[in-house]
DSSP file (Angstrom, degrees, kcal/mol; ACC not computed):
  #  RESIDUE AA STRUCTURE BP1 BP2  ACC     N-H-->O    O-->H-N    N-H-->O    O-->H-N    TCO  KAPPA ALPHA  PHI   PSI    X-CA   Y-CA   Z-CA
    1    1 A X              0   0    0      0, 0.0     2,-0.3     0, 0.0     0, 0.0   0.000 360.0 360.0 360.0 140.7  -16.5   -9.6   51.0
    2    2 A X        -     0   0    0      1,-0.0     2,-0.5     2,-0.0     0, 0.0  -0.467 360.0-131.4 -78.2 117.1  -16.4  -12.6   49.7
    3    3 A X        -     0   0    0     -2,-0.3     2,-0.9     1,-0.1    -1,-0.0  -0.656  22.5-157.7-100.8 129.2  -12.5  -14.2   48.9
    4    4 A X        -     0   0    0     -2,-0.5    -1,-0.1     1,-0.0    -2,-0.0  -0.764   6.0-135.6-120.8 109.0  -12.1  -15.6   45.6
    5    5 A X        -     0   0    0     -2,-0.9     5,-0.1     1,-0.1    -2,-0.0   0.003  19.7-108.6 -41.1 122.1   -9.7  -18.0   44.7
    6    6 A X        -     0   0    0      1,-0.2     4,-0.3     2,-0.1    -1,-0.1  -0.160  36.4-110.2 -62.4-176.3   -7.4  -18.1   41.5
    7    7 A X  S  > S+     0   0    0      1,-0.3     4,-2.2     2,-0.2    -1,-0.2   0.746 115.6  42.2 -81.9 -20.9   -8.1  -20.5   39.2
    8    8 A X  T  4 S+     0   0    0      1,-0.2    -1,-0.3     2,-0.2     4,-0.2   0.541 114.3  55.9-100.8  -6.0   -4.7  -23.1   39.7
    9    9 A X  T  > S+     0   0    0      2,-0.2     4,-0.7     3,-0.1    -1,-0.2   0.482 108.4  50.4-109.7   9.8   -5.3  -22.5   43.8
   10   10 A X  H  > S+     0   0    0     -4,-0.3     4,-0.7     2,-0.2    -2,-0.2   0.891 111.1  49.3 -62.5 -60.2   -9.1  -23.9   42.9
   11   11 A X  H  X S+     0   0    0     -4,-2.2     4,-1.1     1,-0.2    -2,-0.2   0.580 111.1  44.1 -57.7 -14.9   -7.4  -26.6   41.2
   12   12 A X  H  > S+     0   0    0      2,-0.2     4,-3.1    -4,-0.2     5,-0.5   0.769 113.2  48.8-112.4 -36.9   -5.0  -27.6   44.0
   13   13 A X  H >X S+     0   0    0     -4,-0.7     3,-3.5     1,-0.2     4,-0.6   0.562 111.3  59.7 -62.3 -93.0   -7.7  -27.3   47.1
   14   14 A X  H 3X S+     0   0    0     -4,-0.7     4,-2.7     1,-0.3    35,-0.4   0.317 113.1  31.3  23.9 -71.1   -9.6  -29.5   44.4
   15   15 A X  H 3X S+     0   0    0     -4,-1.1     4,-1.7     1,-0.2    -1,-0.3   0.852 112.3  63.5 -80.3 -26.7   -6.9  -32.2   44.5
   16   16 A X  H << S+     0   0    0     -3,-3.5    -1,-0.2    -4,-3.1    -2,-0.2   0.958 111.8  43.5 -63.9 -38.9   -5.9  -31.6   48.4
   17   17 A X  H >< S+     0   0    0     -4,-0.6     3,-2.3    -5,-0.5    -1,-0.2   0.964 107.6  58.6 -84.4 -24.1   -9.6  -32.7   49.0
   18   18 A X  H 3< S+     0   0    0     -4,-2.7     3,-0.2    -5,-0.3    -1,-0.2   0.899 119.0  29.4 -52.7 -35.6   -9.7  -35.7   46.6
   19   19 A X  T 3< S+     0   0    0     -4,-1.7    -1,-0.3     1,-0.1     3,-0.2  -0.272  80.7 126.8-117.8  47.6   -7.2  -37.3   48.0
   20   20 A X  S <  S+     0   0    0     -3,-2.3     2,-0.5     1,-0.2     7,-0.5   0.859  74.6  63.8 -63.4 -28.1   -7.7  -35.9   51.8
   21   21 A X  S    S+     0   0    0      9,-0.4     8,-0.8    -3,-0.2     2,-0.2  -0.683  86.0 127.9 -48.4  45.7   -7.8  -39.6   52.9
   22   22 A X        -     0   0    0     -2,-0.5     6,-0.2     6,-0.4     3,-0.1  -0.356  67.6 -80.1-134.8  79.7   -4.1  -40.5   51.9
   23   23 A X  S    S+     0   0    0     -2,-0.2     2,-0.5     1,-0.2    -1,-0.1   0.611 117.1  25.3  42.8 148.4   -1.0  -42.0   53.1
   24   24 A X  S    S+     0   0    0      1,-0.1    -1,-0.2     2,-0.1     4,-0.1   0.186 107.7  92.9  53.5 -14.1    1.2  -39.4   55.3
   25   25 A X  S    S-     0   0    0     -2,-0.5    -1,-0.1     2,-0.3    -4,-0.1  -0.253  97.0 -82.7 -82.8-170.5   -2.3  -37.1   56.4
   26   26 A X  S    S+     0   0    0     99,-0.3     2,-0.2    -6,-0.2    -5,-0.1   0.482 112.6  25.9 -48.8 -33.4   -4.3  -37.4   59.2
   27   27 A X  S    S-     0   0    0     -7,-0.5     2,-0.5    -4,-0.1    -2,-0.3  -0.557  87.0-106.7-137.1-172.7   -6.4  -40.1   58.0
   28   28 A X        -     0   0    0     -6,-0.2    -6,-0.4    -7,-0.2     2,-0.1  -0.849  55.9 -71.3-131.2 144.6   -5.7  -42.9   55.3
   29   29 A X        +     0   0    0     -8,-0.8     2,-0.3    -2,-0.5    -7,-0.2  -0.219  68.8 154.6   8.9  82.3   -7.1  -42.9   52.1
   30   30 A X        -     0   0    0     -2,-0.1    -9,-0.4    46,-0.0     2,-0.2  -0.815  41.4-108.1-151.8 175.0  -11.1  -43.8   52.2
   31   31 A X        -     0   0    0     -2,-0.3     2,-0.9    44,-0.1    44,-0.3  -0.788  19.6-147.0-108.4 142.2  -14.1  -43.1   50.0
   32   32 A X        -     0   0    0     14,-0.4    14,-2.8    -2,-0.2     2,-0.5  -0.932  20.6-145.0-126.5 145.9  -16.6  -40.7   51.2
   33   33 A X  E     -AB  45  73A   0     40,-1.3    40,-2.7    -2,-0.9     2,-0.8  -0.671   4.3-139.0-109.8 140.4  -20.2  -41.8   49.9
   34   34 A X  E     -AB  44  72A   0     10,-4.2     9,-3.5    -2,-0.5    10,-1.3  -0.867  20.4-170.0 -96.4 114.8  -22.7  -39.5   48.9
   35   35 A X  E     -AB  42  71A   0     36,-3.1    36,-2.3    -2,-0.8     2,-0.5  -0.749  23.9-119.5 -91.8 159.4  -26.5  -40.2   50.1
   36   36 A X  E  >  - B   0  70A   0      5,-1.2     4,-2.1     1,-0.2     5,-0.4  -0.959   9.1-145.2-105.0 133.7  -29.8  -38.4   49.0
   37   37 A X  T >4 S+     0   0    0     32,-2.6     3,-0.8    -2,-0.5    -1,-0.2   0.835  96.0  55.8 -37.2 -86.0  -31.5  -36.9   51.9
   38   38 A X  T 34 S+     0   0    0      1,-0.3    -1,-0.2    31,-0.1    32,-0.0   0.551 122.9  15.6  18.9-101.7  -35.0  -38.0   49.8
   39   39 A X  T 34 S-     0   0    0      2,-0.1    -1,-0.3     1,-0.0    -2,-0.2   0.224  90.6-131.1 -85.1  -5.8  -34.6  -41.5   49.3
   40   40 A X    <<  +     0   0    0     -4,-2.1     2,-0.3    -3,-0.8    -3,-0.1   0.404  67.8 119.1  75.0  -3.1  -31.9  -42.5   51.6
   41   41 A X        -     0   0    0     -5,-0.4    -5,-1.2     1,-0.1    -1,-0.2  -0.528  67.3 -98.8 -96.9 160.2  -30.1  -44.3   49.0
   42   42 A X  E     -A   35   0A   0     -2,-0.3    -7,-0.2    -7,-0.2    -1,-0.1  -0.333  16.7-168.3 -70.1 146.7  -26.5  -43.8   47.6
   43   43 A X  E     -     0   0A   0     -9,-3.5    17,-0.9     1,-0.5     2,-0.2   0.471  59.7 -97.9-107.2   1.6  -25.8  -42.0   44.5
   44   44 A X  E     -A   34   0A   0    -10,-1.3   -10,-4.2    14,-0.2    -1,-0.5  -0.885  64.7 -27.8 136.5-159.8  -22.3  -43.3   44.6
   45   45 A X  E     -A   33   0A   0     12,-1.1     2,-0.3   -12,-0.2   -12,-0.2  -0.850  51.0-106.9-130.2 168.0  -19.1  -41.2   46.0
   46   46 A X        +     0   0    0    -14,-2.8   -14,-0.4    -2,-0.4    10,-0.2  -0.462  35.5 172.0 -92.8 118.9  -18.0  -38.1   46.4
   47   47 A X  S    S+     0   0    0      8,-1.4     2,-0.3    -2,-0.3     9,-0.2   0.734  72.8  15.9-103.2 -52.1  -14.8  -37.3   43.5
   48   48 A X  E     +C   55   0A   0      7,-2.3     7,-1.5   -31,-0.1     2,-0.4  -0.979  64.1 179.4-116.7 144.4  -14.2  -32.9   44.1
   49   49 A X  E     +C   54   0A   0    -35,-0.4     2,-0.2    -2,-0.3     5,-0.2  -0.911   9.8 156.3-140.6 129.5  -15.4  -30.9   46.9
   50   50 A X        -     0   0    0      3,-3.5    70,-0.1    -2,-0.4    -2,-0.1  -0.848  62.0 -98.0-129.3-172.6  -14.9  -27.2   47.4
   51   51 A X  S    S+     0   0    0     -2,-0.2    65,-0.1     1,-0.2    69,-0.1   0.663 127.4  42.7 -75.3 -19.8  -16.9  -24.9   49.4
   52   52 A X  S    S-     0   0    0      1,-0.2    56,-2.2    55,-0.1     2,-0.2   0.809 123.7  -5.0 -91.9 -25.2  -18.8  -23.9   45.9
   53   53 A X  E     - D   0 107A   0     54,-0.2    -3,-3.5     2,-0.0     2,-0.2  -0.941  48.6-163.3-159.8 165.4  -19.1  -27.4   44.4
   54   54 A X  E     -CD  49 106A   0     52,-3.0    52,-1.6    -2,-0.2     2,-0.4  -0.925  11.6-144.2-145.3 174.1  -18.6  -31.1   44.2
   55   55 A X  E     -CD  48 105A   0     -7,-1.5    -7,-2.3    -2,-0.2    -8,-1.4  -0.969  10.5-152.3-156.5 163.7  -18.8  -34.0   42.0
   56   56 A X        -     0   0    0     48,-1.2    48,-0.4    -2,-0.4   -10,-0.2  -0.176  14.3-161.6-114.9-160.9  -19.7  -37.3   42.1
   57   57 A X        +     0   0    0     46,-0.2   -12,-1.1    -2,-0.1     2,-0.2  -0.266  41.5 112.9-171.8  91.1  -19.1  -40.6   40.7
   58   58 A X  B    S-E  102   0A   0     44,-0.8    44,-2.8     2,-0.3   -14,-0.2  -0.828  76.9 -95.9-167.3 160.6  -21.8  -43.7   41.2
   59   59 A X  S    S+     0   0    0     42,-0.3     2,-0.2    -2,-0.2   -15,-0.1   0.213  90.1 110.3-109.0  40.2  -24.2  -45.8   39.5
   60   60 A X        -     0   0    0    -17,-0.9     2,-0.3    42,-0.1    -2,-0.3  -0.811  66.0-140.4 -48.5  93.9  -27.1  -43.1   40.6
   61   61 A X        -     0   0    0     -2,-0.2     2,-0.3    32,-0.0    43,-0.1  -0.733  19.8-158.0 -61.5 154.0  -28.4  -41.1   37.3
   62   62 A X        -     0   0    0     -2,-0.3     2,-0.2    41,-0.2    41,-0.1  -0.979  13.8-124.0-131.4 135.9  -28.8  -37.6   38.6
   63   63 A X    >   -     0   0    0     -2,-0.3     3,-0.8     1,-0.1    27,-0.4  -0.485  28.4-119.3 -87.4 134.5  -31.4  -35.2   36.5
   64   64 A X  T 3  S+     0   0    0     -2,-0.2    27,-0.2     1,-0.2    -1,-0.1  -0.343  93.4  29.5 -60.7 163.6  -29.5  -32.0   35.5
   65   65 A X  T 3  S+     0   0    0     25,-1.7     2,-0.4     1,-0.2    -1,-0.2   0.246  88.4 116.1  91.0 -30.4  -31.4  -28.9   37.1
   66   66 A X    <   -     0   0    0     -3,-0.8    24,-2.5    23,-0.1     2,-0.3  -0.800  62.4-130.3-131.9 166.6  -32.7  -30.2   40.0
   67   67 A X        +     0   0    0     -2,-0.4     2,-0.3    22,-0.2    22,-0.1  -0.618  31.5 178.6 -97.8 131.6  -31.9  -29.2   43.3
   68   68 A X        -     0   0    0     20,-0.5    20,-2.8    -2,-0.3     2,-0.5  -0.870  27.8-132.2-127.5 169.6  -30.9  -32.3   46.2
   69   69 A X  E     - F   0  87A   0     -2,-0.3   -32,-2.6    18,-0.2     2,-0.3  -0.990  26.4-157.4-128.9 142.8  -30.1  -32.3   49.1
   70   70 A X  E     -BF  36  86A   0     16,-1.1    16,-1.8    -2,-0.5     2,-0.5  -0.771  13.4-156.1 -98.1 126.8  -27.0  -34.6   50.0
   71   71 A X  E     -BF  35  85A   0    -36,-2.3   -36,-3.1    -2,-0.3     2,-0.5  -0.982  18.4-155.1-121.2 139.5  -25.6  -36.2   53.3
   72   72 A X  E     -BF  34  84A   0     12,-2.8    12,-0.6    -2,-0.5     2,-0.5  -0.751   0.2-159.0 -78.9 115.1  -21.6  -37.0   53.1
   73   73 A X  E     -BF  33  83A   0    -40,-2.7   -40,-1.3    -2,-0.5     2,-0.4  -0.960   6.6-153.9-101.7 147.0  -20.7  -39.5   55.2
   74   74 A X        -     0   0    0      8,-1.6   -42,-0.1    -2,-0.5     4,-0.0  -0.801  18.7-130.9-101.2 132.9  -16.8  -39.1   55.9
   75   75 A X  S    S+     0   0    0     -2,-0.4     2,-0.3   -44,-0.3     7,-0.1   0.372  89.1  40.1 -67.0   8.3  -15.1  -42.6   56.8
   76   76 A X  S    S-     0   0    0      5,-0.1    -2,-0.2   -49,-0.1   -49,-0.0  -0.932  92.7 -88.9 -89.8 167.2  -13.6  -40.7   59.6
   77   77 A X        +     0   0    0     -2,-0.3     2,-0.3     3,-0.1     5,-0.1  -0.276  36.2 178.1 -21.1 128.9  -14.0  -37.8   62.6
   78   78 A X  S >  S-     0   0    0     -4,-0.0     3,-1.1    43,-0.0    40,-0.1  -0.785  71.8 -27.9-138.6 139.7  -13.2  -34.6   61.4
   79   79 A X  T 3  S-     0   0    0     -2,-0.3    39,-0.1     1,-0.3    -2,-0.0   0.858 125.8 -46.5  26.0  59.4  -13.6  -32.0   64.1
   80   80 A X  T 3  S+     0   0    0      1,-0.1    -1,-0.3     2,-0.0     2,-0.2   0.762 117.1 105.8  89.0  -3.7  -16.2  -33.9   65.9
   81   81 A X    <   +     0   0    0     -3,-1.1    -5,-0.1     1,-0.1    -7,-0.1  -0.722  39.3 179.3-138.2  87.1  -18.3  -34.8   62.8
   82   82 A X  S    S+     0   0    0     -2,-0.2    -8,-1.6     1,-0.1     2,-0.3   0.416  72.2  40.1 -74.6  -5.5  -19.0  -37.7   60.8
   83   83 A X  E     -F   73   0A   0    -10,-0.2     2,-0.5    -8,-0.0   -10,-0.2  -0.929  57.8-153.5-151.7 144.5  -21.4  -36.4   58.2
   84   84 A X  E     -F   72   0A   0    -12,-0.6   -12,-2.8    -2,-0.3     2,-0.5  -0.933  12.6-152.8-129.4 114.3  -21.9  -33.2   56.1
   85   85 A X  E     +F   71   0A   0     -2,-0.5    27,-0.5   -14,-0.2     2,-0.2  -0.823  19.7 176.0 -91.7 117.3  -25.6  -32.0   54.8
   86   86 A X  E     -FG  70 111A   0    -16,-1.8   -16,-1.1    -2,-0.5     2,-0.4  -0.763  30.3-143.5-120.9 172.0  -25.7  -29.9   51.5
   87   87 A X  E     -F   69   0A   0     23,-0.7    22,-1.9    -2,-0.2    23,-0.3  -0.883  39.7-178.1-129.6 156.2  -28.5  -28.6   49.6
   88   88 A X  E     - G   0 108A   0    -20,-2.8   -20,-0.5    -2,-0.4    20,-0.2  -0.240  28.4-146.4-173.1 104.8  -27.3  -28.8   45.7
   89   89 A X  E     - G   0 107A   0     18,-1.3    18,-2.2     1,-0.2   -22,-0.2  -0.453  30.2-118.8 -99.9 124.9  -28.2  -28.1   42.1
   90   90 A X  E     + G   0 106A   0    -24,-2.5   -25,-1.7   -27,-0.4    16,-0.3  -0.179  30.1 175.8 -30.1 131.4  -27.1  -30.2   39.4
   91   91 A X  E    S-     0   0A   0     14,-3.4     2,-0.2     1,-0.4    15,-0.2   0.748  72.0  -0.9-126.6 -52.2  -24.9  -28.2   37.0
   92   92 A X  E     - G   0 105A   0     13,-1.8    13,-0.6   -29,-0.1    -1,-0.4  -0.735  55.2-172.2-142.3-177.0  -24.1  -31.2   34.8
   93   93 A X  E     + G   0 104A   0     -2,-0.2     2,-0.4    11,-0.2    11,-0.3  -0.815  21.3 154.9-178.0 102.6  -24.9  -35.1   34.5
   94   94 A X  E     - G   0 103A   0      9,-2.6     9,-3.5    -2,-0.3    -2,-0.0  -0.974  45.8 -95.5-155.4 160.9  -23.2  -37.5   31.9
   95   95 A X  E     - G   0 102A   0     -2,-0.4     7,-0.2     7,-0.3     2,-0.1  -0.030  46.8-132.2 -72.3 137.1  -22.2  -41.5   31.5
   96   96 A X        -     0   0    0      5,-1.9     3,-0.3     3,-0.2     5,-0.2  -0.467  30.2 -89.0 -92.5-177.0  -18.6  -42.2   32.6
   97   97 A X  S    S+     0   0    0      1,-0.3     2,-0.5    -2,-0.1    -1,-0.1   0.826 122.5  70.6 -54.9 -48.3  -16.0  -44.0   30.8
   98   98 A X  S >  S-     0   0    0      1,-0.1     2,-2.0     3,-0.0     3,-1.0  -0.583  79.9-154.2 -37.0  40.9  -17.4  -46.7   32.5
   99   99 A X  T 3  S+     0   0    0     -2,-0.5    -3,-0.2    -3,-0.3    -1,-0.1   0.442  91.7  62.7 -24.3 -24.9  -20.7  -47.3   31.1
  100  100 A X  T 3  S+     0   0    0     -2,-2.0     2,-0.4    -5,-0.1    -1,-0.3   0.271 108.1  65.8 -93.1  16.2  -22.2  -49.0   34.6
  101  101 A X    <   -     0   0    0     -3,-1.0    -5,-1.9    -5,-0.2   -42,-0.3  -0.995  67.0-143.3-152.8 158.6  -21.5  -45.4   36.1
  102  102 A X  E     -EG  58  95A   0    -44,-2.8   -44,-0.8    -2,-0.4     2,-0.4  -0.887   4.4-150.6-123.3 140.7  -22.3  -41.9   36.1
  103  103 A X  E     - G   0  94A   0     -9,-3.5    -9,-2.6    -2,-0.3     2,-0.3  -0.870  20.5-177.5-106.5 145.1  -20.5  -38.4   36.5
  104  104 A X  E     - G   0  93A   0     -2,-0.4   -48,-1.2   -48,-0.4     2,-0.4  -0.997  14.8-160.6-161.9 122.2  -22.3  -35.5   38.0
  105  105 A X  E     +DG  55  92A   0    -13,-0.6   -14,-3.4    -2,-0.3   -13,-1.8  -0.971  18.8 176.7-114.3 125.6  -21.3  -31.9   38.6
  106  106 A X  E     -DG  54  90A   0    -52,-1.6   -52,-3.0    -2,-0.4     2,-0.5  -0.909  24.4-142.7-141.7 158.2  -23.4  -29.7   41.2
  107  107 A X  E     -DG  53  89A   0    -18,-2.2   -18,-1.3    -2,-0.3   -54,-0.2  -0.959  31.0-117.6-136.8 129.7  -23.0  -26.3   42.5
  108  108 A X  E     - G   0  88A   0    -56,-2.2   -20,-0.3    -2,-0.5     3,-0.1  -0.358  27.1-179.6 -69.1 137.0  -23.9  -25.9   46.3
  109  109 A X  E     +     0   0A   0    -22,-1.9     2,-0.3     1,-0.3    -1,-0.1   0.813  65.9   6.0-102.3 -32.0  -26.5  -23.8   47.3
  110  110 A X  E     +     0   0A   0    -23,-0.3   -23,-0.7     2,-0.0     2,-0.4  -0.966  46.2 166.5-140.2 127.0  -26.3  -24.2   51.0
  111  111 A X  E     - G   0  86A   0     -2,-0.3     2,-0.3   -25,-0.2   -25,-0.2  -0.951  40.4-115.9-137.7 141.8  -24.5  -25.6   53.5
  112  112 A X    >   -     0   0    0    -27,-0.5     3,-4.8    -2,-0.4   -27,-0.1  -0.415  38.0 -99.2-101.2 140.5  -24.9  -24.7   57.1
  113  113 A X  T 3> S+     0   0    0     -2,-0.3     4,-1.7     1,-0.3     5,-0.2   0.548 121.0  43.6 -15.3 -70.5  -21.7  -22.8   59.1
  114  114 A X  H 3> S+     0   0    0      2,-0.2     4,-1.4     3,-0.1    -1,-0.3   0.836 110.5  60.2 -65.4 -14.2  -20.1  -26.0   61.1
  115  115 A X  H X> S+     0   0    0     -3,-4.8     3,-1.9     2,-0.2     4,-0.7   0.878 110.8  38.0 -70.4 -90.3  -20.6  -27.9   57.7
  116  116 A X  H >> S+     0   0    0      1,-0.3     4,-1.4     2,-0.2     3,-0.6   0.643 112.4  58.3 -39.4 -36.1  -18.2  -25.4   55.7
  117  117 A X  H >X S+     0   0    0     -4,-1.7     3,-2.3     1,-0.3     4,-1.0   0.927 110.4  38.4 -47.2 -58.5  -15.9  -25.1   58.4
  118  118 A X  H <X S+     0   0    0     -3,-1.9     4,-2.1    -4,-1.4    -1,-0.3   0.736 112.9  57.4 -76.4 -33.1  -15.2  -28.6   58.5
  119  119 A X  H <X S+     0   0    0     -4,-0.7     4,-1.3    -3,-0.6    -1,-0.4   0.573 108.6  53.2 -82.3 -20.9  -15.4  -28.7   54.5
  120  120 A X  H <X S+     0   0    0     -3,-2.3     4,-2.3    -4,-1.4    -2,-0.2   0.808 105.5  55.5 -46.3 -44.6  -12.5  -25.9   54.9
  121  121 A X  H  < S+     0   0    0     -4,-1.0     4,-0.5     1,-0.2    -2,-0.2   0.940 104.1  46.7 -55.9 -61.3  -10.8  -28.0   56.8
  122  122 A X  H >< S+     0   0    0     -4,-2.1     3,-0.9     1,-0.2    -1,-0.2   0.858 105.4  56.1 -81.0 -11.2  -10.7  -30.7   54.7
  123  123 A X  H 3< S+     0   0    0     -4,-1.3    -1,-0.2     1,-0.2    -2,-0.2   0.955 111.4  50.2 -51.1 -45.4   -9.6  -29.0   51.6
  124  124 A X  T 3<        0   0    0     -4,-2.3    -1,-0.2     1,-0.1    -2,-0.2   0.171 360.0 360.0 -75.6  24.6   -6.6  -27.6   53.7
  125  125 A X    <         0   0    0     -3,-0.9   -99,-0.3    -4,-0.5    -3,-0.1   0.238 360.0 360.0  54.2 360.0   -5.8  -30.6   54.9
């Protein structure tokens, strides 16, 4: 069965993974940039990640609805791995506060077993 998380311990892996990169962890503070599999080019970097979703933040529009597939690169190792492949559907798409950038919410469809492990990982720091 499948374990589902309240809503405020969503919210705190949420923030453990934004800031997994941060003073006192394991690793320092760094940006982790989101490419599309496709085209090879950035859509900018990666802003939430859980094991169900992410968002992103770049100057990439991304079409609501359609489905990408993503490679993470993490500015460090984590177990052995420097980059994490997802398949993912756009949930939402809108202009940031920033005009010269864009915010994007997607809900994962796939990711293959050592990818979530390692994406476990880094939400629990």
């Amino acid at each position: 069965m499948e374990k589902v998380l309240s809503k405020e311990k969503r919210k705190l892996a949420r923030w453990r993974t934004s800031y997994f990169f941060r003073p006192g962890h394991k690793y320092e503070r760094s940006y982790f940039e989101v490419f599309d599999v496709k085209t090879s080019k950035s859509i900018g970097h990666l802003i939430d990640l859980t094991l169900e979703g992410m968002k992103t933040l770049g100057p990439i529009e991304v079409n609501r609805d359609e489905i990408y597939s993503f490679r993470i690169d993490l500015p460090k190792e984590v177990q052995g791995v420097q980059k994490i492949t997802v398949e993912a559907r756009c949930v939402w798409s809108e202009k940031d506060i920033n005009p010269e950038f864009y915010s994007a919410g997607y809900k994962i469809i796939y990711i293959s077993p050592p990818f979530s492990e390692i994406i476990e990982t880094l939400i629990n720091g």
